[in-house]
C-alpha positions as CSV (number, residue, x, y, z in Angstrom):
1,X,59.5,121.7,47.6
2,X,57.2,118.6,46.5
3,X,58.6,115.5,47.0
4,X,56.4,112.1,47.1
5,X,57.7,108.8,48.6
6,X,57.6,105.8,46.5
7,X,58.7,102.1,47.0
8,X,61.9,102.7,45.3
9,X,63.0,105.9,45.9
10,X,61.9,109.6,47.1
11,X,61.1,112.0,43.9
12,X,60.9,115.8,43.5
13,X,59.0,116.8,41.1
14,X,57.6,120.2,39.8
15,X,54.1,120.6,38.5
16,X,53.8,124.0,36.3
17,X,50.1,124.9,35.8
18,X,49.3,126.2,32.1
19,X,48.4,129.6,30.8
20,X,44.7,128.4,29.7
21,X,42.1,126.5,31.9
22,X,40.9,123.1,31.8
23,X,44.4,121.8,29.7
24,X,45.8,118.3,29.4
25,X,48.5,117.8,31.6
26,X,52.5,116.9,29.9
27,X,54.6,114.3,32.0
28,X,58.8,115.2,30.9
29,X,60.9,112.3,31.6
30,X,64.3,113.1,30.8
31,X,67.6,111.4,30.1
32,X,70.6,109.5,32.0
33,X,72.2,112.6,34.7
34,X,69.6,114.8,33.5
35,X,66.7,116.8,35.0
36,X,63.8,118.4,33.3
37,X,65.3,122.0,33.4
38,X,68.1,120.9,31.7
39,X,66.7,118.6,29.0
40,X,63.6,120.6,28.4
41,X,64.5,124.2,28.8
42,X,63.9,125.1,25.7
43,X,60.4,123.3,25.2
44,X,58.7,124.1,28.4
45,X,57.7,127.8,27.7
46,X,56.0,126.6,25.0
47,X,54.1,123.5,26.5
48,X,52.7,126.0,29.0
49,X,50.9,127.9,26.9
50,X,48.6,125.1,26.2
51,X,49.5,122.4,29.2
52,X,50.4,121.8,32.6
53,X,53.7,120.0,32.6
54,X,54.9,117.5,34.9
55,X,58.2,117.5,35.4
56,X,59.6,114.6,38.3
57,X,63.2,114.3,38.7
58,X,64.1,110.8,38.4
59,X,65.5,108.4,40.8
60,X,69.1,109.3,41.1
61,X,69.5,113.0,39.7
62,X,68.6,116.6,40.7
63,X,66.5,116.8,43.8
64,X,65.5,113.3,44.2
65,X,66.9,110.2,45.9
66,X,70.6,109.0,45.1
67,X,71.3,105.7,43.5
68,X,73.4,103.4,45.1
69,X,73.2,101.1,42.0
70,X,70.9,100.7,39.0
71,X,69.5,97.1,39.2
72,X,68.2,95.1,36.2
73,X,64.4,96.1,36.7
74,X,65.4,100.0,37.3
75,X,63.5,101.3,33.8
76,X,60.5,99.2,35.1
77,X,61.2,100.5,38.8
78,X,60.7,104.4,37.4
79,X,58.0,103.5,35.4
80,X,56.1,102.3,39.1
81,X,57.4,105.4,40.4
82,X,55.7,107.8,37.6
83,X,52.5,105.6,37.9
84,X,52.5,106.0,41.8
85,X,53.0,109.9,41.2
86,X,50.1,110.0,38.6
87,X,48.0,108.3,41.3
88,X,49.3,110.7,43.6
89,X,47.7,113.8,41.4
90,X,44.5,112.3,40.3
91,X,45.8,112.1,36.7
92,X,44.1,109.7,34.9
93,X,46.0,110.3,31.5
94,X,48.9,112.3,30.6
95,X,51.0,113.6,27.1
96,X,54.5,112.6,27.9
97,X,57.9,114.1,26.5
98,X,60.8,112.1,27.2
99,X,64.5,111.8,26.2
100,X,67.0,109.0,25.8
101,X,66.4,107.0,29.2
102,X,63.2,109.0,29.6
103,X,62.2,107.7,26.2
104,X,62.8,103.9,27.3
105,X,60.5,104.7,30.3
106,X,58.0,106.3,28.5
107,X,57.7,103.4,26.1
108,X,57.1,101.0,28.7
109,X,55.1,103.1,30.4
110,X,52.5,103.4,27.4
111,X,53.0,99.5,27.0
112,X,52.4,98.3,30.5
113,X,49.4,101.4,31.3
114,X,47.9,101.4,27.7
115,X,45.2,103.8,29.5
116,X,47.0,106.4,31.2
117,X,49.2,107.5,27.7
118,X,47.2,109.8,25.5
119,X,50.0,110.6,22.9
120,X,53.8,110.5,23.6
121,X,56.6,112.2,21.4
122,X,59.8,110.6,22.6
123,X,63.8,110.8,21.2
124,X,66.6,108.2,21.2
125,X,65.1,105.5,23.0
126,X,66.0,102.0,22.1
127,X,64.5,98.4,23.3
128,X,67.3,96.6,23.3
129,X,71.0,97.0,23.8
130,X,73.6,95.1,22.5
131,X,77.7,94.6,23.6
132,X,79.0,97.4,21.3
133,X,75.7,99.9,23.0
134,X,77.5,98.8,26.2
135,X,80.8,99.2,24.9
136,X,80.0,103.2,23.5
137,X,78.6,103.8,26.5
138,X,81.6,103.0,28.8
139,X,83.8,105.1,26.2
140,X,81.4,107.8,26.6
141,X,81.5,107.9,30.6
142,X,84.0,106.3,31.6
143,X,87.5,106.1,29.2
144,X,87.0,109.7,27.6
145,X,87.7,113.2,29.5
146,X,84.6,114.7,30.2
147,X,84.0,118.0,28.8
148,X,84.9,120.9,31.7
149,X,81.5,122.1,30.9
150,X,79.6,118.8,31.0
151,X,81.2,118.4,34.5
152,X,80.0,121.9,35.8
153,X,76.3,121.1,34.8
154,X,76.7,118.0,36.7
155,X,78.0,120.0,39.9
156,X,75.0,122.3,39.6
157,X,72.6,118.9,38.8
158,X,73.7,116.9,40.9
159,X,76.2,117.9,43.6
160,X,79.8,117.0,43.8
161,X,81.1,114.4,44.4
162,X,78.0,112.5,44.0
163,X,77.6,113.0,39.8
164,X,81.0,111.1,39.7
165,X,79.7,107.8,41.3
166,X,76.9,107.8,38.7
167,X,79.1,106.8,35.5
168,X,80.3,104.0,36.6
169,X,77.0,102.9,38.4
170,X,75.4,102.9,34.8
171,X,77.5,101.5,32.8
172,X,77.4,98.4,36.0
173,X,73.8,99.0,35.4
174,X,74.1,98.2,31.2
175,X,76.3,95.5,31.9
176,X,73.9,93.5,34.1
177,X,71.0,94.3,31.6
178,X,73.0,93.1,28.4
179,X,74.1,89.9,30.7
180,X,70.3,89.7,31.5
181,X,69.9,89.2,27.5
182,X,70.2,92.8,27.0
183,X,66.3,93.5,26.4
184,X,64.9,96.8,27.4
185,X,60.9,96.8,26.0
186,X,59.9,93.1,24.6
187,X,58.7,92.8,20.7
188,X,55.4,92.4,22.5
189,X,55.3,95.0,24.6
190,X,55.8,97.9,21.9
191,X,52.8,95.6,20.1
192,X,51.0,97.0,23.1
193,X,50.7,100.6,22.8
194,X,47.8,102.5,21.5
195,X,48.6,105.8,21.6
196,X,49.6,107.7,19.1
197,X,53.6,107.5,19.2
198,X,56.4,110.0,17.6
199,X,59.5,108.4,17.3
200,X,62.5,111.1,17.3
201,X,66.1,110.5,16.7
202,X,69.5,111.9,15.3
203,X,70.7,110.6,12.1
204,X,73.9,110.6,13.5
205,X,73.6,109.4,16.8
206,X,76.9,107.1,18.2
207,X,75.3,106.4,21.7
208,X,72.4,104.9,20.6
209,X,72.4,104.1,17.1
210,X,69.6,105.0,14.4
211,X,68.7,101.4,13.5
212,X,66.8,101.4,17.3
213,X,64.9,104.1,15.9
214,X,63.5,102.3,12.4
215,X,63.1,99.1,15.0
216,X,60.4,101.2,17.3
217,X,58.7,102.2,14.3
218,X,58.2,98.9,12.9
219,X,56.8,97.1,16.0
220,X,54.6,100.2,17.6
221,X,51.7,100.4,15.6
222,X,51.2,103.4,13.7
223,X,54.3,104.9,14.6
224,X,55.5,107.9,12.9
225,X,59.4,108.2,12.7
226,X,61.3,111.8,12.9
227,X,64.9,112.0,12.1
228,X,66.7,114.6,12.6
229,X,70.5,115.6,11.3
230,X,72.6,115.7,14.8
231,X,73.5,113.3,17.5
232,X,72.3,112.1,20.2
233,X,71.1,115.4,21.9
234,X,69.1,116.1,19.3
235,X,66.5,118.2,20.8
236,X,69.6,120.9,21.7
237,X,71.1,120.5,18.7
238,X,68.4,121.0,16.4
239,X,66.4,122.8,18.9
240,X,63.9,124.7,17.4
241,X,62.6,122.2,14.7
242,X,62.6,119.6,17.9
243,X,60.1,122.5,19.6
244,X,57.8,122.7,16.6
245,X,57.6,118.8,16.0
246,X,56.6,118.2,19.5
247,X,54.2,120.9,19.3
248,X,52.2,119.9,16.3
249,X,52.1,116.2,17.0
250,X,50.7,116.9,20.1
251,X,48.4,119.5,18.4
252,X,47.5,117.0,15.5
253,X,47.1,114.4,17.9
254,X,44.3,116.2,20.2
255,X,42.2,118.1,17.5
């Protein structure tokens, strides 16, 4: 199994060479108590056929290092990690895919490393979070019964009883950044990216609201903006049309 050590944390990650020679390589970055195989199921037999895909587990989930907490800097702390893996593989430039938390990091990866984002599709991200974000997300984790099948997935994910120590962790973790002043990517940091940027969301999202999404697309330049008519989990919920909108902007993007 690959694993690299960073200065945070040890990742796994997976590295799934493409069907064609010579292609562009796709980083995944996927959401809070996620992995790749689980957020990107879906999408990742089609990427293939035209890319390698990267796919690192991220600090605290799947195969890589626990968390013992998630400190103020820890979106910036997986953005070093994903930098130090690029380095790692000799990648000078990736595509990147990423979801909810792995949408934040992308961002801010694409804004701190202008050069090493060629084009990034990314869904329900947000760069900023406010006391009600803070307060959804405790109801989420914390005062509502998980669903029986949620808490399998995490079992499988993550092992038991280690998933449980995770919810409250984060929502610790979005406390501390809302007490911090509760911003995520700076005005002039999403002034910063170059790349070509599509900015997904669900109309109807109640974890992170679709306001975030109309804010990204105002302050990246030349931002395109995607909504979709489902939650948060968009790309499961409206899976197919979240397949084929990846797909061409990537397409559009490198032709």
């Amino acid at each position: 199994m690959p694993f690299l050590q960073t200065a945070n944390a040890t990742l796994y990650f997976d590295l799934l060479t493409a069907d064609v020679p010579h292609a562009p390589t796709v980083l995944l970055l996927h959401g809070f108590a996620d992995t790749p195989e689980s957020d990107f199921a879906a999408l990742i037999p089609h990427l293939r056929a035209r890319y390698n895909v990267l796919a690192p587990h991220l600090h605290g989930y799947g195969h890589s290092a626990h968390r013992e907490a998630y400190p103020v800097s820890f979106y910036r702390d997986n953005v070093a990690d994903i930098v130090t893996l690029l380095d790692m593989l000799n990648l000078s430039d990736v595509l990147v895919v990423g979801f909810s938390d792995g949408a934040i990091i992308a961002l801010l990866l694409s804004a701190l490393y202008p050069q090493r984002v060629r084009a990034q599709a990314v869904l329900g991200a947000q760069a900023s979070i406010t006391a009600q974000d803070v307060a959804a997300i405790r109801h989420w984790l914390l005062e509502q019964p998980l669903s029986p099948e949620w808490q399998k997935q995490l079992t499988e994910l993550h092992g038991e009883p280690y998933w449980r120590s995770l919810l409250p962790l984060y929502v610790k973790g979005q406390e501390d950044l809302l007490a911090a002043g509760g911003t995520l990517i700076s005005q002039a940091e999403l002034a910063a990216i170059r790349c070509p940027t599509l900015i997904m969301h669900g109309s109807r999202d109640r974890v992170v609201p679709v306001a975030y999404a109309r804010e990204l697309q105002a302050h990246i330049p030349g931002a395109q903006l995607l909504l979709f008519e489902a939650g948060h989990a968009a790309h499961l919920r409206c899976e197919q049309e979240y397949i084929a909108s990846v797909m061409q902007f990537f397409t559009t993007t490198l032709s």
